[in-house]
N, C-alpha and C positions, 0 to 999 in steps of 0.2 A: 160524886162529881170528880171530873178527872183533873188531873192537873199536868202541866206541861214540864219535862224537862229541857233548858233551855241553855245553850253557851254562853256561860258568865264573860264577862269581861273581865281578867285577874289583872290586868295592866294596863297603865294609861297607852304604851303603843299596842297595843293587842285589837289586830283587826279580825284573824280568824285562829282557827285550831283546826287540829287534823284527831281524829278519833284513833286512838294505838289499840285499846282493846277493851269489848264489855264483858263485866263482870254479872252481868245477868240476861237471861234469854226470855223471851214474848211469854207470857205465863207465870214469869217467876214470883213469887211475894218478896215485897223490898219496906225495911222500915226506915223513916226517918234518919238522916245522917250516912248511911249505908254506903261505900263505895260500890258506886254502881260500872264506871268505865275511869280509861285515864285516855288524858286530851294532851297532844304535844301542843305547846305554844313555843314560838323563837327557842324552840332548840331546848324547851325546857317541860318536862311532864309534870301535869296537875292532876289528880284525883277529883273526878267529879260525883259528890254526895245527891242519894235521893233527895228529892225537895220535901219528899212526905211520904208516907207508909202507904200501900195499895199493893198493885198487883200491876206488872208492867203490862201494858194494852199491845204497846207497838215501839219499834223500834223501828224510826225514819231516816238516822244516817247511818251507814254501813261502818267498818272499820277501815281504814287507809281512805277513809272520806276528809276532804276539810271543806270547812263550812267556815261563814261569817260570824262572828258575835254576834247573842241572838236567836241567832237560828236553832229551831224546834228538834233537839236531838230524839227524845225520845215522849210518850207519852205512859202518865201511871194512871190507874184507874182506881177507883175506891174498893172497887173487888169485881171479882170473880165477871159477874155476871154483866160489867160494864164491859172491862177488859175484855170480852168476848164478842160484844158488840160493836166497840170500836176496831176489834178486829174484821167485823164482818162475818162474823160464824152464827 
């Protein structure tokens, strides 16, 4: 089952964040806790952790993207053969 990478909220005024850069590409294997990209917020970079171990599916925001809180930055798949699927291959 896949599970959703998603824009945490790190602050009560944090409405969005902007993606500075990912630390994994569509295929990669990601375990648990892992720095997967960093997100600027109000002038200040956070380290954004895998939510859970798989194999990244898709990346949905770019980098110099900003997004809402919230919003679906990336998806991880349980392996291989999801991550493929949800890519459409």
């Amino acid at each position: 089952m896949s599970s959703n990478v998603i824009l945490p909220k790190w602050g009560l005024t944090m409405e969005d964040g902007t993606v500075v850069a990912w630390h994994v590409s569509e295929g990669d294997t990601v375990v648990e806790g892992e720095i997967i990209a960093e997100v600027e917020t109000e002038k200040v970079e956070n380290e954004l952790e895998a939510p859970c171990a798989g194999v990244v599916a898709r990346i949905l925001v770019q980098e110099d993207e900003t997004v809402d809180v919230g919003t679906v930055l990336a998806i991880i798949a349980s392996d291989e053969a999801e991550a493929a699927e949800l890519r459409g291959a």
